[in-house]
C-alpha positions in Angstrom: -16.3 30.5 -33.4 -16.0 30.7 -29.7 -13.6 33.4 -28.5 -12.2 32.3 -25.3 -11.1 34.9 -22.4 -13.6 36.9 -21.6 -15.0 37.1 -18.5 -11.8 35.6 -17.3 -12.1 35.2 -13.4 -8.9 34.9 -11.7 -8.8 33.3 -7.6 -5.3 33.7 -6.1 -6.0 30.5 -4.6 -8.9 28.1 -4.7 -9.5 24.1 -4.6 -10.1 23.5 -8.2 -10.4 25.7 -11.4 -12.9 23.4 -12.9 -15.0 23.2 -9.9 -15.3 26.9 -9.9 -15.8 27.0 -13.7 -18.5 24.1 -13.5 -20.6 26.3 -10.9 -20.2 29.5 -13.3 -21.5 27.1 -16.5 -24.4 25.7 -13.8 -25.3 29.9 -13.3 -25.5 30.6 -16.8 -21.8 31.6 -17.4 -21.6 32.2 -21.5 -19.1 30.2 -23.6 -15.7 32.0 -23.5 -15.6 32.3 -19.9 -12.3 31.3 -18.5 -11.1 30.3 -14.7 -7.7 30.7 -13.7 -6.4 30.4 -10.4 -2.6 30.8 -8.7 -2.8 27.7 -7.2 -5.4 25.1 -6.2 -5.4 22.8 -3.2 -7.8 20.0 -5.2 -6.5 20.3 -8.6 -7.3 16.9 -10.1 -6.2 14.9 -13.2 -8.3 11.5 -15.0 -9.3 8.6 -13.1 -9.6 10.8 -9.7 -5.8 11.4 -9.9 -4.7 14.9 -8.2 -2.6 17.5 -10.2 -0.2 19.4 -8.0 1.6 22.9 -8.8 4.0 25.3 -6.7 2.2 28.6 -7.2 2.5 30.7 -9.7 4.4 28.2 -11.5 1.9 26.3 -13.4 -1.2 27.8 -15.5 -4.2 26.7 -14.1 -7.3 27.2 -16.3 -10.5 26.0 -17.0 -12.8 26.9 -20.0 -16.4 26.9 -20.5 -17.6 25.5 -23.8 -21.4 26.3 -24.9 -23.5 24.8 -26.3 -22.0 21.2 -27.2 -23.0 19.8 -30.4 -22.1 16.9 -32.7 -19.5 18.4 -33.8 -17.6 19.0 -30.4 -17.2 14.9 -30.6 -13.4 15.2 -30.8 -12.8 17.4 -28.4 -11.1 15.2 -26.2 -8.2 15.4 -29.2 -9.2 19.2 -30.4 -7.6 20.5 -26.9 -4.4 18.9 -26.1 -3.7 19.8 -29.8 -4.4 23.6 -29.2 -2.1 23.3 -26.7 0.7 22.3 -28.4 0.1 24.6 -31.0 -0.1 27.5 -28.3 3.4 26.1 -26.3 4.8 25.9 -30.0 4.1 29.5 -30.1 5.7 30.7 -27.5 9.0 28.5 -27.2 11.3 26.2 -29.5 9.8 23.1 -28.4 8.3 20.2 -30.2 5.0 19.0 -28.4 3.3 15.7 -29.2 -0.2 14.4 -27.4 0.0 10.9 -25.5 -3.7 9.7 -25.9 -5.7 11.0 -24.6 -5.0 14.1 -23.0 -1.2 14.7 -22.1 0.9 16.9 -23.6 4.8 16.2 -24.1 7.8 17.5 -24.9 10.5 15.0 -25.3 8.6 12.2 -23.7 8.4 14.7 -20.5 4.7 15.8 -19.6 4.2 19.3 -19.9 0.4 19.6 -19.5 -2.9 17.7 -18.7 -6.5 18.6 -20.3 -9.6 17.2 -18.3 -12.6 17.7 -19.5 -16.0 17.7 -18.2 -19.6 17.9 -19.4 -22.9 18.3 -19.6 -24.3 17.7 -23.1 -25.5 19.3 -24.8 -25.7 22.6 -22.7 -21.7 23.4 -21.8 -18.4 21.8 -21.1 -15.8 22.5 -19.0 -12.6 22.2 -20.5 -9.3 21.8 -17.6 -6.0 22.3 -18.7 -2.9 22.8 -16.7 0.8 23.8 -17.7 3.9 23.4 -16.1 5.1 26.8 -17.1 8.3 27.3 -14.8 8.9 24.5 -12.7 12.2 23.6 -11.2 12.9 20.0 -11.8 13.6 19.5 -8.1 10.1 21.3 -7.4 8.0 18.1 -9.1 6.7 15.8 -6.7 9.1 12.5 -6.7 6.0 10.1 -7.2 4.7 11.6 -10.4 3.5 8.6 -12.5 5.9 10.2 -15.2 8.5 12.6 -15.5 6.7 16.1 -16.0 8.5 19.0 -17.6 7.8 22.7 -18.0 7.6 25.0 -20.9 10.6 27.4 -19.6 12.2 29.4 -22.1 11.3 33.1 -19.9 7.4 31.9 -21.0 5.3 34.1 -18.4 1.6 32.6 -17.1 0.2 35.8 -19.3 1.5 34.7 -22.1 0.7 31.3 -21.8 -3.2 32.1 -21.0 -3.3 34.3 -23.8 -2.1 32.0 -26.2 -4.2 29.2 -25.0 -7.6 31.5 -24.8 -6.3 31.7 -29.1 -5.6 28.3 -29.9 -8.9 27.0 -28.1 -11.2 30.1 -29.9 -9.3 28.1 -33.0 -9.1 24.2 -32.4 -12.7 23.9 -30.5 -14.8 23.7 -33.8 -12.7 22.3 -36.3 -13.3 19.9 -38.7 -12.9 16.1 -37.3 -10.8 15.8 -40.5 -8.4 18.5 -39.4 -8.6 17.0 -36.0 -7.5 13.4 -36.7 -5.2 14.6 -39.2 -3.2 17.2 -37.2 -3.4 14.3 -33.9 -2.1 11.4 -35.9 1.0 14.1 -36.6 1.7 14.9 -33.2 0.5 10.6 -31.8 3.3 9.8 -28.8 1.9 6.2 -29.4 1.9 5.5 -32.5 4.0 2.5 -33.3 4.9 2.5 -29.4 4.3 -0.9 -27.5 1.7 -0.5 -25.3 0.1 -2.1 -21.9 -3.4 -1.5 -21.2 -6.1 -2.7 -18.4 -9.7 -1.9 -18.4 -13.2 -3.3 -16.2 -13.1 -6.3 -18.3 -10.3 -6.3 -20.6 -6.7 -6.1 -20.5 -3.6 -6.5 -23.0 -0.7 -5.3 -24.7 0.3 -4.8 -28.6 1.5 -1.7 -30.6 -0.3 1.5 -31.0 -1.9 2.3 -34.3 -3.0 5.7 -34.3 -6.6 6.8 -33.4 -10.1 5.9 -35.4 -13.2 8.7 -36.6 -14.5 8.9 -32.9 -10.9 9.6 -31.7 -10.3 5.8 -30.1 -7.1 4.6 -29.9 -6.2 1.8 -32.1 -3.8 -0.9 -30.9 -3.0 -3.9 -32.7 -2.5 -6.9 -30.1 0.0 -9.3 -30.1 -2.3 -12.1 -31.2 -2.7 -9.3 -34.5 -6.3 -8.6 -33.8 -6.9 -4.7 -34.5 -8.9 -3.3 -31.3 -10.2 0.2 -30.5 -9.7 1.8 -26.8 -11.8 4.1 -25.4 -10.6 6.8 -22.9 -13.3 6.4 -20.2 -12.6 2.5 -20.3 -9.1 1.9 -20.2 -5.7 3.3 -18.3 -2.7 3.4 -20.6 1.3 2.0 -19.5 4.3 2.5 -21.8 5.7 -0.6 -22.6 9.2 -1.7 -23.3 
């Protein structure tokens, strides 16, 4: 089992946690080694899209994951789900993952995972929290309302329980993985849009398959499976 946490390297300000943790995994850095930053001026998000904090307001922490192997093929689900166990832990909230790599809290986004790699020698694993964010202090043009965890919940203790549900969730069982994600699936039975390079369409999600796709079932009734790289997901009525 990895233990995350140690080294931890902390920047009171730099451009993105995951750059600087990609350059430490490049050097040699050993697995465990977490990034965390007060805030970051090129903090970015999937598909290129930028992730924006007040400091010292938001956890900002990257994780480096090493060596990859076959059984690190969910871990585009294992995450977000460590971090709602570790937010669970540390407030009354109920957290649920919208495929594949937000984390809610009553339909509000409360935290983002990007995740980057290099198989099969490390990955870097991104996640940022809104830990105590005014709602007047979110940008107005957020794609969709964000959230924070609240509740007196200090970045320490966020971190900390983060390094713990990572050094938990990283090498479980895909079993576990798609069992505990189809508990906590913001899509399930939700009507869906979705565009891709070559496809696009709308039906009802229906849960996730062994590789961690999404499943949808289009309107025509034809059962299809999404991929994360391939396709950028829309709530739909």
């Amino acid at each position: 089992m990895t233990a995350f946490g140690s080294p931890r390297r902390h920047f009171r300000a730099t451009d993105s946690t995951n750059d600087r943790a990609r350059e430490l995994a490049e050097s040699g850095a050993a697995g465990g080694t977490v990034v965390t930053a007060g805030s970051q001026s090129a903090g970015r998000g999937r598909h290129g899209r930028t992730w924006a904090a007040p400091p010292g307001k938001a956890l900002l922490y990257s994780a480096i994951l090493r060596p990859l192997d076959a059984g690190h093929a969910l871990l585009p689900l294992a995450v977000p789900l460590a971090v709602c166990e570790a937010m669970e832990s540390l407030a009354a909230v109920r957290c649920e993952v919208k495929w594949p790599n937000d984390v809610w809290v009553d339909e509000r986004k409360l935290a983002g995972v990007l995740i980057e790699a290099l198989p099969p020698d490390w990955a870097v694993i991104g996640i940022g929290v809104n830990v105590a964010i005014e709602p007047k202090e979110f940008p107005s043009k957020l794609r969709w309302p964000a959230t924070s965890i609240g509740h007196g919940v200090t970045l320490d203790e966020a971190r900390a329980a983060i390094d713990r549900a990572l050094s938990e969730w990283v090498d479980s069982e895909p079993d576990r993985v798609i069992a505990a994600f189809g508990e906590r699936d913001a899509l399930d039975g939700r009507r869906l849009t979705w565009s891709g390079v070559e496809e696009e369409g709308s039906g009802v999600g229906a849960g996730v398959d062994a590789r961690g796709n999404l499943l949808v079932v289009r309107d025509d009734g034809e059962r299809v499976a999404l991929g994360s790289g391939e396709v950028q997901l829309v709530l739909g009525a």
